[in-house]
N, C-alpha and C positions, 0 to 999 in steps of 0.2 A: 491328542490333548483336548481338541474340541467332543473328539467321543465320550472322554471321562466326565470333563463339565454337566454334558448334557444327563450322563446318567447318575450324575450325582443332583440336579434339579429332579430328576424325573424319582429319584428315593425322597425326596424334601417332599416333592407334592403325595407322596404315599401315607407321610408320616400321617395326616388324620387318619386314615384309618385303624392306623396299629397305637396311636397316644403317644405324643410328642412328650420328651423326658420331661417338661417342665407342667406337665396337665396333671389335675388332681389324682387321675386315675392309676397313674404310674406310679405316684408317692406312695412311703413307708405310713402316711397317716390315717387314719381308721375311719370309714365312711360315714355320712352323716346320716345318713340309712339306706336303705331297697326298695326297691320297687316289690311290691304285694300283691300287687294286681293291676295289668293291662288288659284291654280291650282294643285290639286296633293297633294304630303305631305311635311311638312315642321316642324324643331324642336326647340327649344332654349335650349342651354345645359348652368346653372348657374356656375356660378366662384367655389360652393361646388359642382357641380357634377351632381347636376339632371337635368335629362329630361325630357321638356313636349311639348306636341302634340301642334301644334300652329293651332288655326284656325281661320278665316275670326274675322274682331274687336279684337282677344286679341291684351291685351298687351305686348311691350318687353323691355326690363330694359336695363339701363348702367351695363356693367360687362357679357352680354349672347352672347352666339355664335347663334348665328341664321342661320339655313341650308335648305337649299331647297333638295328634294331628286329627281330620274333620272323624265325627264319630269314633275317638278314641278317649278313654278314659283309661286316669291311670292312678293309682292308690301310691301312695308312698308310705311308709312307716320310719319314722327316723328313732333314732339309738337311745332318745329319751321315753322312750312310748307314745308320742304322738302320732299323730295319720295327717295326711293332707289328699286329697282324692281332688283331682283336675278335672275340671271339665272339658269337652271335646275344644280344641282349636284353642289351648291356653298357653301362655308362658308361668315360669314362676323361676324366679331366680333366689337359688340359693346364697344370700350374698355372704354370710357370714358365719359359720354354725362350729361351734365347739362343745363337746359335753363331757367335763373333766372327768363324770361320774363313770363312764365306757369302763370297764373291766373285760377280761377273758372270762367266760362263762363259768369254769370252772370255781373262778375268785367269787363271781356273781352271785353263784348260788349261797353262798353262805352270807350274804348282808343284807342288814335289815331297813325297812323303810323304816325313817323316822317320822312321830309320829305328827300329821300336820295342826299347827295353832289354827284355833276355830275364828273366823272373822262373827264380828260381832254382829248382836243381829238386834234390830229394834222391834220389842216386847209391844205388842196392843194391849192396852190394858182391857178388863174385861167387863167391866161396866161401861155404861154408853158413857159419851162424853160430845163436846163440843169447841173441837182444835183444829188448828192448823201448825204442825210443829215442819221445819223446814228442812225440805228431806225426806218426811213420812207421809204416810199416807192422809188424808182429810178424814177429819172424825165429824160428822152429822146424827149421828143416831140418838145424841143427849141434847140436842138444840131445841131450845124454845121458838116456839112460832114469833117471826120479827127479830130472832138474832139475828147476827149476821159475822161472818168469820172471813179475814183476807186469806186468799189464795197467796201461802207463799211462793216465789222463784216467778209467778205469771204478770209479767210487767212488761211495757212497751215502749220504744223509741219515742223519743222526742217526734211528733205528730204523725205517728203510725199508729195504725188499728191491727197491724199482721202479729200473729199469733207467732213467736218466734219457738225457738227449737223447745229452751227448758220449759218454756209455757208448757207446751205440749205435752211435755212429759207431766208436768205437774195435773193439766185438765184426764188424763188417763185416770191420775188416781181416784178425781172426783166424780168421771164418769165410774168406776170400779165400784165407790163409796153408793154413786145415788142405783145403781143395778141391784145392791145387795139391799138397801132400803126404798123399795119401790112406791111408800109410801110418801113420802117427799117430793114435797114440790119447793122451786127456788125461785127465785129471782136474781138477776143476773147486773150488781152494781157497777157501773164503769167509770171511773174517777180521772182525770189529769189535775197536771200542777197548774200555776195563776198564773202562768203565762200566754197573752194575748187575748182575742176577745172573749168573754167569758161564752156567750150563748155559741161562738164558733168550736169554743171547749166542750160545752156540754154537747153539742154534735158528737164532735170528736171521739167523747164520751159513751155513747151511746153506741157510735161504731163498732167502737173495741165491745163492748160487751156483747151487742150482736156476734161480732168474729167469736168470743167464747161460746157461745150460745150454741152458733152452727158448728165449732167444734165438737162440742157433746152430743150434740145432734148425730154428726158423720161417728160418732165413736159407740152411736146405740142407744142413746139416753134418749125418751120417747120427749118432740119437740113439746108437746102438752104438757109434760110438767116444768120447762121454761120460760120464763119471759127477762126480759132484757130491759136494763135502763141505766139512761147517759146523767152522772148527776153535776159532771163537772169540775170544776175545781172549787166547790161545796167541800167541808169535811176533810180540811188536808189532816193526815197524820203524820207530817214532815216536815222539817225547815223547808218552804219555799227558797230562801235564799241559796242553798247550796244546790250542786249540781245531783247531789247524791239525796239529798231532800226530794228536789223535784223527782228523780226517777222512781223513789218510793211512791211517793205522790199519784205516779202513772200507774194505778192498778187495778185490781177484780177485785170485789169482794162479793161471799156470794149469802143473800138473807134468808133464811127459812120462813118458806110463806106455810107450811104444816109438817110436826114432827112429831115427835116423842113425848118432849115437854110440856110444861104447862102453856097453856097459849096467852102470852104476855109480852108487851115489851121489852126487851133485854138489849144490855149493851154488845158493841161489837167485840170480838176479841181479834187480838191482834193477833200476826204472824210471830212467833215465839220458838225458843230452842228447849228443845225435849232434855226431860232431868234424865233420861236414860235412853242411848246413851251419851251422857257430857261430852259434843263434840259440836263444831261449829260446822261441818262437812255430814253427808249423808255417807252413813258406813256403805263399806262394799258391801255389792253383790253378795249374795249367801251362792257358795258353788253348789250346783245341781249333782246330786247322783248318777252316774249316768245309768240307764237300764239296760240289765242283760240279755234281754231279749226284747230289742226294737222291734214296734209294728212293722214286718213288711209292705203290708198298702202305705203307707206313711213314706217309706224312703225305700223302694225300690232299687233290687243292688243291681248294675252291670251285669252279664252274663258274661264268663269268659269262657274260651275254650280247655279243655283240661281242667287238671285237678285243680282242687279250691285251695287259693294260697293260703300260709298261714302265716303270721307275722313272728310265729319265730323262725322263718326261715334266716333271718340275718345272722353270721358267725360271732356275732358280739352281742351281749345284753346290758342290761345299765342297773346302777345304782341310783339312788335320789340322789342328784346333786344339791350342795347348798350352799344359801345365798353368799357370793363373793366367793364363788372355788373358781371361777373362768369360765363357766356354762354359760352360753348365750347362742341364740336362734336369732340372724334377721334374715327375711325373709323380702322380698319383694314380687309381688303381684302385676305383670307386663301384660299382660293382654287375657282375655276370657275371666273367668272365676272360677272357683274354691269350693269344698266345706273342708273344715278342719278339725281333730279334737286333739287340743293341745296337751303335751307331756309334759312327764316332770319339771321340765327347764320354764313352761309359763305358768308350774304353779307355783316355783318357788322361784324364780329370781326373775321378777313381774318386772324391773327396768331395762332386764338383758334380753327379753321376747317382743317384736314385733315385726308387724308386716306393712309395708309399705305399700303403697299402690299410689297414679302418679295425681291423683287429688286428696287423698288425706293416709295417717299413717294408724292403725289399730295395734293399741294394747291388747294382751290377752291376762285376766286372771283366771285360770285354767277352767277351761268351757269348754261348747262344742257349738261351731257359730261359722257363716259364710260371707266369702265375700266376691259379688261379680260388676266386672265394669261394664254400666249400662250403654249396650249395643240399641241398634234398632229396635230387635225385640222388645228389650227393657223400657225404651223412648216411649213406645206405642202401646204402653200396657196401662188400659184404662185409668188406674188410680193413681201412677205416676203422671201420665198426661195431665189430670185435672187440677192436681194440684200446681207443678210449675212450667208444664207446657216441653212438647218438644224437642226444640233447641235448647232449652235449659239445664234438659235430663242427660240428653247423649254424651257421652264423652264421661261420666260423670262416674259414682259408684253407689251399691248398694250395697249395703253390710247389715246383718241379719243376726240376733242370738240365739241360740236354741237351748242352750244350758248355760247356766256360771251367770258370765256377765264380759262386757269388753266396754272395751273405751276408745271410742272413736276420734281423731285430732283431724283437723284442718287450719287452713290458713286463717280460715274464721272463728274457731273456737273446738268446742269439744264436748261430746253427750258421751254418756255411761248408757250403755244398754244392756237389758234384764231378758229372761227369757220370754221371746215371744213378740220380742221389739225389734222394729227397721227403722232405718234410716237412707235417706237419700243423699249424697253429699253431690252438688252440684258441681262440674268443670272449675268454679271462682271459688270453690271450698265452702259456700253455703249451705249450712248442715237444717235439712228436714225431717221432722219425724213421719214417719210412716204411718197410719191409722190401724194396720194388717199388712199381714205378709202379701209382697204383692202379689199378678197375681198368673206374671209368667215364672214366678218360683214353684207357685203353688200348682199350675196344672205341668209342670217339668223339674219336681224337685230333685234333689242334689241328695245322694245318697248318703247315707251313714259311714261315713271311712273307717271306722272301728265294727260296725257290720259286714260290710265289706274284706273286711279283713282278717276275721273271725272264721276259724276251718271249721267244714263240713255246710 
């Protein structure tokens, strides 16, 4: 009796390696894709507990943690067309993935992609002008010498001078605007609301527009054609009274000390909503193309052994799914980082795709964009350090676009990033914009997973 027990414990502790009946890999359900490319070793550990060796074409389920180990890299391709390529010593947990679209190949070949609606996109008009529409980029090229135009979205806390997240994004464009018109020069106006002493205001004042100043500065815009001044709670163009008065009140405006124009006194113009297009939001992201033939100095692939996978190795192919069939991808991000280019499921059913990571969670509108949680490396990487130091960074994430566009959330808020844009989201969810990519991505970047995965 006691001999059977024992060898009935001793078939139980076998069961990981052969997949216990109730683990993804045993079920009748169809996988959420394959592995495309390993370098090294890599594992999926099931929602019951086992572990199996993953190697080039298996497959890997909703419900598996999937782990790359040190110097291993491993490409996934899942059943919507998307890639995710792991970096060495990562987790990523598949937590949730269905894609109604999965057909038999057979069925597959005969459906069409339907065709996708264009997101709108806002028109520059093509005479010079002198705007600021909110959302769009800043127009200086038609300004008279002594206009002067507010920066929308660039406003600050109640007696803060810190350039917060959307500031940032908005100073990008005005660095962008004065690069292309190298003939301008500005002046940099800093305004609070009427609360407390006024001369301690116009300090205050003058702070915040220095912080913009060194902004454009760190962003390329040569310090000589800026200068900076505090004017206080001078010139409200807001109910003081209300609380939403006052934060207008707390703003940039920036005047043109030489342009285009006639050189004359002009009034200021305010932050305004563009007749085109009529929306009170910045339209999405325009998705990027992606190119068929990546630079390889740019994104260097893995070398693996054997032949070069190719991503139709998986025995299922997909159709577009559409929005509200039951397609959905979430994903979660547990240790190392990412790049990814998103499938069918986060171009069309944008509330059913996201990745979680354990300080803030990204949208995808179908891109190609990474995400790594900042280690040591990441801490001590000149431009991260300078900005919020150390202990601020580690623990924390870096999320990156490279095409489309993504949306970043944390517990603090939330930025839309464009191609070309980082962010920092600190350990408390403090979201940072990045100036450039930083700059342990840049000399160790994260390969193409759609290069990667592309035979021959």
């Amino acid at each position: 009796m006691i001999q059977a027990r024992s060898l009935a414990f001793a078939a139980l502790a076998l069961l990981p390696l052969a997949a216990r009946p109730d683990d993804p890999a045993s079920s009748a359900a169809p996988s959420a894709g394959t592995v495309v490319l390993l370098t090294g070793q890599g594992t999926a550990a099931a929602p019951a507990g086992s572990i199996r060796p993953l190697v080039k074409d298996a497959p890997v389920y909703s419900g598996e943690i999937v782990s790359t180990a040190a110097n291993s890299y491993m490409n996934l391709g899942f059943s919507d067309g998307g890639f995710v390529l792991l970096r060495p010593d990562s987790r990523l947990h598949i937590r949730d993935y269905a894609n109604a679209a999965v057909v038999p190949q057979s069925v597959a070949k005969t459906e069409k992609t339907p065709a996708q609606p264009k997101a709108a996109v806002f028109t520059r008009p093509s005479s010079p002008s002198c705007e600021a529409f909110d959302g769009q980029p800043v127009r200086l090229d038609g300004c008279a010498a002594g206009q002067s135009v507010q920066l929308p979205g660039v406003t600050f806390r109640d007696g803060s001078a810190w350039v917060n997240v959307r500031s940032r994004l908005e100073l990008k464009k005005l660095a962008a605007e004065m690069k292309t018109h190298r003939q301008l020069n500005v002046e940099i106006d800093g305004y609070t609301d009427n609360r407390g002493n006024p001369e301690s205001n116009r300090k205050l004042a003058e702070a915040r527009a220095k912080s913009v100043r060194n902004y454009l500065v760190a962003l390329g815009v040569a310090a000589a054609r800026l200068s900076a001044k505090g004017l206080g709670p001078d010139d409200p163009i807001a109910d003081n009274s209300t609380d939403e008065g006052r934060e207008t009140n707390r703003r940039v405006e920036v005047r043109v000390l030489g342009g285009h124009g006639p050189s004359a006194k002009a009034p200021r113009l305010a932050a305004a909503s563009p007749t085109a297009p009529p929306t009170s939001a910045p339209p999405p992201p325009t998705v990027a193309t992606e190119p068929t033939t990546p630079a390889p100095a740019a994104s260097p692939a893995p070398v693996a052994s054997g032949p070069a996978p190719s991503p139709t190795a998986a025995p299922l192919v997909t159709a577009q799914p559409t929005p509200g069939d039951g397609s959905h991808a979430f994903l979660s991000l547990l240790k190392g980082g990412f790049r990814a280019v998103s499938g069918a499921i986060g171009k069309i059913n944008h509330d059913d795709y996201q990745i979680n990571t354990p300080v803030a969670t990204i949208g995808i509108r179908g891109t190609n964009y990474l995400a790594v949680i900042c280690d040591t490396q990441c801490a001590n990487d000149p431009a991260i350090a300078a900005l919020v130091g150390y202990i601020a960074a580690e623990g924390g994430l870096v999320a990156g676009d490279i095409a489309g566009g993504i949306v970043v959330t944390s517990s603090k808020g939330s930025i839309i990033l464009g191609p070309g844009e980082y962010v920092l989201v600190e350990p408390d969810g403090t979201l940072i914009a990045l100036p450039a990519i930083p700059r342990f991505l840049a000399l160790s970047p994260i390969p193409d997973p759609a290069f990667c995965a592309a035979p021959g």
